[in-house]
C-alpha positions in Angstrom: -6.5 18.3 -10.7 -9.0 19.5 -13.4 -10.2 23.0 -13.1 -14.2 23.1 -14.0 -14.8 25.8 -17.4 -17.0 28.4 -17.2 -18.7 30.0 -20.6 -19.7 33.9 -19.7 -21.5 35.5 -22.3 -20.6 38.9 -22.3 -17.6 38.8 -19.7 -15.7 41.9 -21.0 -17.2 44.9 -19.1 -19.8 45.5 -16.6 -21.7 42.8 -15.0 -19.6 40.4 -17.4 -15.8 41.4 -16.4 -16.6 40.7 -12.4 -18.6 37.5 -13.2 -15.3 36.2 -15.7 -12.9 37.7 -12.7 -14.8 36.1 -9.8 -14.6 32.7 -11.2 -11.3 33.0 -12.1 -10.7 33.6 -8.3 -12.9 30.7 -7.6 -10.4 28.6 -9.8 -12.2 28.2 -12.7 -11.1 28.2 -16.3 -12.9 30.8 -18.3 -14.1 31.5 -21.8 -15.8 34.3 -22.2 -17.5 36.9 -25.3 -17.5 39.8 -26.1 -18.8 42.1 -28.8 -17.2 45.7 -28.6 -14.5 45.5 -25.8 -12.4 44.5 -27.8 -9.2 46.3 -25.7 -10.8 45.3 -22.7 -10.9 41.5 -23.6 -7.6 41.8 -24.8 -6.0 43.3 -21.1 -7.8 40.2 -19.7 -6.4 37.3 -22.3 -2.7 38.8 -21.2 -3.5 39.0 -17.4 -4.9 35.7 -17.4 -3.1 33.7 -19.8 -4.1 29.9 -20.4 -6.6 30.7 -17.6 -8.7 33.0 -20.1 -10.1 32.3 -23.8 -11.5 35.5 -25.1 -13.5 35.3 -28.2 -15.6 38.1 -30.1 -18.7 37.0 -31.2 -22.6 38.0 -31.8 -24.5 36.5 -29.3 -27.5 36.5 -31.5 -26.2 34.5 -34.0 -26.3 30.5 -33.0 -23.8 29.5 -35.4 -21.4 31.7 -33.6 -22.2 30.7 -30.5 -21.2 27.0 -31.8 -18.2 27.8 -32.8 -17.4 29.2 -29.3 -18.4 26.2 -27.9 -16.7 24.9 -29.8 -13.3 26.7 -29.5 -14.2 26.2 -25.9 -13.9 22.9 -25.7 -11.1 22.5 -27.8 -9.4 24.8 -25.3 -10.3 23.8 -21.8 -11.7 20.0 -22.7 -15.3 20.5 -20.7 -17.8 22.9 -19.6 -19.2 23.0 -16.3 -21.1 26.1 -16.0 -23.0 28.7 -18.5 -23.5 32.2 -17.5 -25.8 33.8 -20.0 -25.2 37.3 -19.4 -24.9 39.0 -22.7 -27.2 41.5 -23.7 -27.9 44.5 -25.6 -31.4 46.8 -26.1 -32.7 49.7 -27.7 -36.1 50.5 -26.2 -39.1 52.4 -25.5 -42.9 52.3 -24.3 -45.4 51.0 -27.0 -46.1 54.4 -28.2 -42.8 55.3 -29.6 -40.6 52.1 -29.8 -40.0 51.3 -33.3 -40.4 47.9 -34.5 -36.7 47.3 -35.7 -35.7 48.2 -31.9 -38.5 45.7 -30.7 -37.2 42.8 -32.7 -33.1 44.0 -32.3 -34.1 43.8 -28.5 -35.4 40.4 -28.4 -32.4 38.7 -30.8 -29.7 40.5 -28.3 -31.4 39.5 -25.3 -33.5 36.7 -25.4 -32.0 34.9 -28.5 -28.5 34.8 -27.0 -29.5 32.6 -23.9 -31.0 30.1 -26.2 -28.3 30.0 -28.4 -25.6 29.2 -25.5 -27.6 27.0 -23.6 -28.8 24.6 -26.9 -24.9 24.4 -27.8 -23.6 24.4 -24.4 -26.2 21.5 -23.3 -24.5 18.9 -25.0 -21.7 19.3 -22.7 -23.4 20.0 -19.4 -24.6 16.8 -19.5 -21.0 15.3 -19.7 -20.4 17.5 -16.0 -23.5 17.7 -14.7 -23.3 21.3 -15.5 -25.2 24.4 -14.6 -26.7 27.2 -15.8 -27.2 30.6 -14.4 -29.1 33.0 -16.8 -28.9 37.0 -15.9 -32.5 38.1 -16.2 -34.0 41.4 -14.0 -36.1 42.6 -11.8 -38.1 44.4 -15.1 -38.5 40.9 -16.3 -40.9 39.9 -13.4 -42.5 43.4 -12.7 -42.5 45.2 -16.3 -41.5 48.8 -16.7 -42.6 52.1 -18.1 -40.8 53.1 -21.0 -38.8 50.0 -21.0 -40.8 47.5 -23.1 -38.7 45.3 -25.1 -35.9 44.7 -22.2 -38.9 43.9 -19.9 -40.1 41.5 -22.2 -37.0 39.8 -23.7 -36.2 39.4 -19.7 -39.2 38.0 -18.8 -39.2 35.7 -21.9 -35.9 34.5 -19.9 -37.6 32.9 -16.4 -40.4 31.2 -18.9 -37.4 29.6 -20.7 -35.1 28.7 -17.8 -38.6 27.5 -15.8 -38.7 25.1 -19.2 -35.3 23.9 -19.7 -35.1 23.1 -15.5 -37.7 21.0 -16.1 -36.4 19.3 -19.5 -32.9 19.1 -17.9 -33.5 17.6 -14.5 -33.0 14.5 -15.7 -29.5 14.7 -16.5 -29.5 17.0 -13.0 -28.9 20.2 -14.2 -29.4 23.1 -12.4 -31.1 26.2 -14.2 -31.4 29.6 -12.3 -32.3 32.7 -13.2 -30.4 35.8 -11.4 -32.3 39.0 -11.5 -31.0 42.2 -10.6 -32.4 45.6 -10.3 -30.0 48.2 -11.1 -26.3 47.5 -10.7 -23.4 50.0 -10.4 -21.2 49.0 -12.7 -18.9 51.1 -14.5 -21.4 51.1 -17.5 -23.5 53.6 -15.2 -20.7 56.0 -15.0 -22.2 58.6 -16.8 -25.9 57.9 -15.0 -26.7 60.8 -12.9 -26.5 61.1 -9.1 -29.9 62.0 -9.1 -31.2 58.8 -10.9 -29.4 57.1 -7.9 -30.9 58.3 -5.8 -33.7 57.7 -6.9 -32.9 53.9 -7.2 -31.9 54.1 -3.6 -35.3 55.9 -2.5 -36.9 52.7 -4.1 -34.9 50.0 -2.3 -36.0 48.9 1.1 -31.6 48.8 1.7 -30.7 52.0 1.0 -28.1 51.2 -1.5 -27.0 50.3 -5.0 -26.6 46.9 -5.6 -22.8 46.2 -6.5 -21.5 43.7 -9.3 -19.1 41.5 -6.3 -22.9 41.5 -5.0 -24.5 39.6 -8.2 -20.9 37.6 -8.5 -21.2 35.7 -5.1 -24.7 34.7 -6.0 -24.2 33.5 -9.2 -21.2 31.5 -8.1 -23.4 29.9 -5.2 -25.5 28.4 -7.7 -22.4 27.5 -10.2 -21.2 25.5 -7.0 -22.2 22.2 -5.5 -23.7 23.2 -2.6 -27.0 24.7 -4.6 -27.3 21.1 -5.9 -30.8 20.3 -5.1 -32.0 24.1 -6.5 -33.5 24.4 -9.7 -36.2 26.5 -11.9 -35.6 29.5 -9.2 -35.9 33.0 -10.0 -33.2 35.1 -7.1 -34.1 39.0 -6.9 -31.2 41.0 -6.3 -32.2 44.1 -5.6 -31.6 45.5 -2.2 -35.6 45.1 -1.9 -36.2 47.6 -4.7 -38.8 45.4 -6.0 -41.0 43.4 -3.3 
């Protein structure tokens, strides 16, 4: 039998490497990019094998993200699900953020779901696919000091709103997942007072967890969120209500 493929942007560390190991657990075939981890994507193509395609590439770049499609399909035959999860921000509040970190913000994190989902599209169709873009909880509430990333992440529900709209004709499914802060290793070095202080803000007195994130987003890659579309899921443990 035919596994279904799923394309994770981004699927080397953090958020990424539980999302690309979750579905491999869920018996999917994944390709997945990456831009610096390049040891880390590596560990995974030899743990994997044939279940695994690891390709560096800049998300921001669309040609790139055609040839991973590309490589992708030449691979694994199909693609069933898209997980745009790759991003990457330099940021500020209006006073102080410079221009270059505005505009590098918005290529890294808004430009990259585009470019995946207009390449990947084609091929959805084929499947029936879905998509599942990562967005945040400072896309739908804003945030102090965090100007670009709020507003490259909210530029991400008005897109995936659009294409669920322009897609449901060939019934695709398009989701967005929005997280407040996740504990991933990437917040290793993140103090145990900022923590707390995350905590003090949830309604759950917790820290969301990447397995957390993982078992939604696979909901919605699965068949039984057929008939859900255009949605917007917090994740948050009620940090923002």
């Amino acid at each position: 039998m035919t596994r279904k493929v799923a394309l994770i942007t981004g699927g080397a560390s953090g958020l990424g490497r539980t999302l690309m190991e979750e579905f491999i657990k869920a018996d999917y075939d994944v390709c997945f990019t990456y831009m610096n981890s390049e040891k880390k994507a590596k560990c995974y193509q030899e743990k994997y094998g044939d279940r695994v395609l690891a390709i560096k590439a800049d998300a921001s770049v669309y040609d790139a993200a055609c040839d991973v499609v590309k490589s992708c399909i030449d691979k694994f035959k199909r693609i069933d699900v898209l997980v745009n999860n790759a991003a990457s921000a330099k940021d500020g509040s209006v006073l102080k953020l410079e221009y270059n970190d505005f505009d590098y913000t918005i290529k890294n994190v808004l430009y990259p779901v585009f470019n995946y989902t207009k390449a990947t599209v084609p091929y959805l169709i084929k499947n029936t696919g879905k998509i599942i873009n990562i967005g945040s909880i400072n896309g739908l509430r804003g945030r102090e000091g965090s100007l670009a990333y709020s507003t490259a992440k909210a530029g991400i529900e008005g897109f995936t709103k659009t294409i669920a709209k322009e897609l449901g004709f060939y019934n695709i499914c398009c989701n967005v997942v929005a997280p407040g802060f996740i504990n991933t290793d990437g917040q290793a070095n993140t103090s145990e007072l900022i923590k707390k202080m995350v905590k003090d803000e949830c309604v759950i007195k917790k820290l969301t967890e990447p397995i957390e994130v993982a078992n939604l987003v696979l909901f919605l890659a699965g068949d039984k969120s057929n008939n859900i579309t255009g949605q917007v899921y917090k994740i948050d443990c009620g940090q923002y209500i």
